[in-house]
N, C-alpha and C positions, 0 to 999 in steps of 0.2 A: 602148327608146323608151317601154315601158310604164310603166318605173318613173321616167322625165321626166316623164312626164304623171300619174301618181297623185302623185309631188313637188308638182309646181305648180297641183293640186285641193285639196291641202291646208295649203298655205302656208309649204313649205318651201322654202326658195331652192335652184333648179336646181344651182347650181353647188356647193352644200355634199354633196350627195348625187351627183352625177360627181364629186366630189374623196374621197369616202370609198369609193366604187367603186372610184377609179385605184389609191389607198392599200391596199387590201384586195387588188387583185391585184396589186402592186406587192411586200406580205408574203409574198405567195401565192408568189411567183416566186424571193423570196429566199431561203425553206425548200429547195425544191426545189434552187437553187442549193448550198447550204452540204449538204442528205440525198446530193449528185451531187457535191460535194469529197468528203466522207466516204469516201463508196466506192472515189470515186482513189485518194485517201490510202489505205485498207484496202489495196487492191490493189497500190500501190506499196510498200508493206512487208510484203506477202509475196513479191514478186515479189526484195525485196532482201535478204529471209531467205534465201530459196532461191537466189540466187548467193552470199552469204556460206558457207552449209554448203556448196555445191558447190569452192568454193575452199576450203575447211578439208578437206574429204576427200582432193581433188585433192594437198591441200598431207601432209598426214600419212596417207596410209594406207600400206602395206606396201607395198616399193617392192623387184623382184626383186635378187639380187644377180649378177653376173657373176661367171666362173670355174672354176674346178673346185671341187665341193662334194662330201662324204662325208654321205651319208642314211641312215637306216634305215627300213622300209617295211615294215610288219608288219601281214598278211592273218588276222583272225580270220574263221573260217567259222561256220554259224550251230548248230557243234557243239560251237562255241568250242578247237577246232583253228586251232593257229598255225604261220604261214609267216612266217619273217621273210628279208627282203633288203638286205642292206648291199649300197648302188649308192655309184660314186662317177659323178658328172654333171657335165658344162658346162650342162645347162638350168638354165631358171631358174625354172621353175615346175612343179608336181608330175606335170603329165603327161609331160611331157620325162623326171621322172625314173621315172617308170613304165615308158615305152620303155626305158632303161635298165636295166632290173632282169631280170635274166637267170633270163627262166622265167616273170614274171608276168605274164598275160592278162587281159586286161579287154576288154570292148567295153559300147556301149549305143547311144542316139540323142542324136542332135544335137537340142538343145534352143535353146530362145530363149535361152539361158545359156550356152552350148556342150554338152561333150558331157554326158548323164545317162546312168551306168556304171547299169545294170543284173546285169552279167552279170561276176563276178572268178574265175578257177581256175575256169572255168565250172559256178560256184554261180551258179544266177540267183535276183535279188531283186526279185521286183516288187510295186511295195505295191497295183496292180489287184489280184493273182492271190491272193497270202498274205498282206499287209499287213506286206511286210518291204523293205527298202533296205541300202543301201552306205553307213554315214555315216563318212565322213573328219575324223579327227583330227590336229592339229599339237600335238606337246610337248602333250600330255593335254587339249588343248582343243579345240572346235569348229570344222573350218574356216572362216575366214572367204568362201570364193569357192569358185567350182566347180575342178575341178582344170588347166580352161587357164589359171586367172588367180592359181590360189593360189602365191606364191612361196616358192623354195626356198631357203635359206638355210645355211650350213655345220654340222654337227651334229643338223640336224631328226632330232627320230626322230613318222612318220607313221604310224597304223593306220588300216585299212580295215575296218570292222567291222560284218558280217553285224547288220541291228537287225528287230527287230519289233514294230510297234508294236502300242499297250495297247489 
């Protein structure tokens, strides 16, 4: 009201000065409009990256095999003394062929991942206690998954290998 009345003290016409008010928050409204699409949009193409990669994982990652499989299963300890075990398995994944493997012991705790083996030929590895672990190898490479989910495949040769870290 105040700025009608300072308008029409000094000789501006009311309605020139309400039409540049309305216009000003009229701009006002459609920033925020178009800053509040942006965001959608941001959000909608993250939201359709992260279904795309969950179907490309879903679609390609290691997929167990069925059957009887011939593994080898080779336990270094942190003397670098080796145990090796030729299992042959119907699981399908490395713990199944662990149970399998006639003589080798393992235990540890059930983790948000499944199990984390702490303890093989009862060498225990704690990386609290000594700063060492069990890390699991496929065909010379790094497991990809814990050992409920890693699959087994005909020919794998697996090491289990006492590490400590630097």
């Amino acid at each position: 009201m105040a700025e009608l009345f300072l308008a029409h003290n000094i000789g501006i016409p009311v309605y020139a000065i309400s039409t540049f008010i309305l216009l000003t928050r009229k701009q006002k409204g459609k920033k925020k409009m178009k800053a509040n699409k942006k965001k959608f949009l941001g959000v909608l193409a993250i939201l359709v990256l992260a279904a795309v990669l969950g179907l490309v994982y879903h679609t390609f990652r290691e997929k167990p095999v069925e059957g009887s499989k011939s593994v080898t299963i080779e336990v270094v300890d942190q003397e670098g003394n080796s145990i090796t075990y030729d299992v042959v398995t119907e699981g399908m994944f490395l713990q199944q062929a662990m149970d399998d493997a006639e003589g080798l012991e393992y235990s540890g705790t059930e983790g948000e991942y499944g199990l984390v083996v702490d303890t093989v030929n009862g060498v225990y590895a704690g990386f609290d206690a000594n700063r060492s672990y069990w890390g699991f190898f496929v065909n010379e490479e790094y497991c990809n998954y814990g050992i409920a989910d890693q699959p087994v495949e005909d020919g794998d040769c697996f090491r289990i290998v006492y590490t400590t870290a630097e």
